[in-house]
N, C-alpha and C positions, 0 to 999 in steps of 0.2 A: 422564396424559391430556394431549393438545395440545389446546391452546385455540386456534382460528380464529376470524380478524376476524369481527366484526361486517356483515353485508349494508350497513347503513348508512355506515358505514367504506369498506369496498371500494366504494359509489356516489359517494361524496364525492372518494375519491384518484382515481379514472375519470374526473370533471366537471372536477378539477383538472387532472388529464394533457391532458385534451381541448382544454379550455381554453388552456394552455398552447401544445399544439404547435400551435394554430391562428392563433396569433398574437397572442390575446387580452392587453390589458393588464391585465385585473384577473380575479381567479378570479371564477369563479360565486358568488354569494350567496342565502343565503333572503329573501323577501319581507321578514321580520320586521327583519334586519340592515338595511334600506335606510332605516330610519324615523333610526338614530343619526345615518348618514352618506350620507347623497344621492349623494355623487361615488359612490358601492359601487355605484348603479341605473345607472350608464352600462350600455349593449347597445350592440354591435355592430350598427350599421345600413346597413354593406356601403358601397362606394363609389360616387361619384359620376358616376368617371369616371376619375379619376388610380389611377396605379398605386403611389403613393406616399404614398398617404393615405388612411383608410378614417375615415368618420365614426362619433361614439359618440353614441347619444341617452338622453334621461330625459325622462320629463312634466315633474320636479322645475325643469328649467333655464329651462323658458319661462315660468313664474310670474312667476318675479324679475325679468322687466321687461316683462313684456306691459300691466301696468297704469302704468307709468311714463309721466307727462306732464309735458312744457315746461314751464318756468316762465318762462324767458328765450328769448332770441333768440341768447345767447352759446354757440354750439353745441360750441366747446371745452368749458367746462363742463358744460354740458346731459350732453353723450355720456359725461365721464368721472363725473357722478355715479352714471347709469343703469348704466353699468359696474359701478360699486363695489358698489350695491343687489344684486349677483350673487355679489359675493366668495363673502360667507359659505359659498352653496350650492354655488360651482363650486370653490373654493378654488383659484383663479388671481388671478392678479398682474399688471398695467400692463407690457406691454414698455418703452414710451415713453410722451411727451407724445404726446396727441392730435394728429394731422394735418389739416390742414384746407385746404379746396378749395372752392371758387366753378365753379358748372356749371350747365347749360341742359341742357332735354330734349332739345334740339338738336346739342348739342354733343357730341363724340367720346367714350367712356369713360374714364377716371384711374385711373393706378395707384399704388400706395404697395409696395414692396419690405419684404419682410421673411425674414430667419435662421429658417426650422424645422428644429427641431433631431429627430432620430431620438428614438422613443420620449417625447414629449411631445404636449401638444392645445393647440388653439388657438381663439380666439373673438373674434368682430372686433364691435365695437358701431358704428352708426353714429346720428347726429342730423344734422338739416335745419332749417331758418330755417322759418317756417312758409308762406313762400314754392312752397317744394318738399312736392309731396301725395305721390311716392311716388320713392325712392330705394334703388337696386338695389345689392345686392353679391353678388361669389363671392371666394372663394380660388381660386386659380389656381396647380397647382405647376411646376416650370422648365420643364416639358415643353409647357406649356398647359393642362394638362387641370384639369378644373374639378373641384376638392377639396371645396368644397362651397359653397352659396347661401344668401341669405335666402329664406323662405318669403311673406313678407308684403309687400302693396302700400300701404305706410306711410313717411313721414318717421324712422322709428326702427328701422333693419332690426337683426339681429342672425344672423351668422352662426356656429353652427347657430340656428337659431330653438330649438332644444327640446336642444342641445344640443354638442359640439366636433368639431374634426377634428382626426385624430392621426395626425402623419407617421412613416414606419416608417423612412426617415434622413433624414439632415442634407439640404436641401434650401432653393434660394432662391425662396421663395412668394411673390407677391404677392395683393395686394387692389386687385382691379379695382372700379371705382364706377362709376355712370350713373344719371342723372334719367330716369326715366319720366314723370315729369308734374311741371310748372314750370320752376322756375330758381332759383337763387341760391347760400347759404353750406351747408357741411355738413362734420362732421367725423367721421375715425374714427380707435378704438382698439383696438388689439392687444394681447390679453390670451393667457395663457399660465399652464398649471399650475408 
């Protein structure tokens, strides 16, 4: 007698094919799998606008620093703690030292360059002097087109807010910044799986 798959079997190899040929970076999982490992809840949340980057979200990612508050005014610091507070759950890494820039609501928008590499995600944290009430970020890839945004009108953006952007190749991204409201010091850091 020949034995045929499982229903269950043949649904799972089908979500993985699909998965797969769509470009997904990680297969589908069950709900129950996401409690080990968080980065596993990334979804696909379609692009922004760039044709070379699609964003991936999770509730999991915007915990880890929605509650994060100043202590200082050393916004180098400040930003690369609030970073870290994230490792555990994004399981990314510091490209660099923190960058840092001096800017008015007035003043023109900043950029900081950065290497995206094909098949990896990216996560830009930013902090503000408490000077500055609300500081804006996108990614931006060579083309212009906007990779992805902060969602919030706060001193501490984080882009994604709830989660990363992930370029499908080697590309030279930057991180554009502008003060919506104030003036002063504010840094960011570029984080990477």
């Amino acid at each position: 007698m020949i034995k045929t798959p499982s229903v269950d079997l043949f649904v799972a190899l089908l979500a993985l094919a699909t998965a797969t040929s769509c470009g997904a970076s990680k297969p589908p999982v069950s709900p129950g799998d996401t409690m080990a490992d968080p980065t596993q809840a990334l979804i696909p949340a379609g692009s922004a606008g760039s044709h070379l980057a699609e964003r991936m979200t999770s509730p999991g990612y915007s915990a880890c620093h929605s509650s994060y508050v100043m202590k200082t005014q050393d916004v180098a610091t400040e930003v690369a703690k609030m970073a870290q507070g994230c490792a555990a759950v994004t399981k990314m890494h510091a490209l660099g030292n923190p960058v840092p820039f001096t800017q008015s609501a007035s003043s023109a928008p900043q950029s900081s360059p950065f290497k995206a590499l094909a098949n990896h995600c990216y996560r830009v944290y930013g902090a503000a002097t408490s000077t500055i009430k609300d500081l804006d970020l996108l990614i931006k890839d060579s083309t212009g087109a906007i990779a992805g945004e902060d969602s919030t009108d706060d001193p501490t953006p984080v882009v994604l807010e709830d989660g990363v952007v992930c370029f499908t190749q080697n590309d030279d991204a930057t991180v554009v910044a502008s003060v919506g409201d104030g003036s002063g010091a504010f840094a960011l850091q570029v984080w990477s799986d």
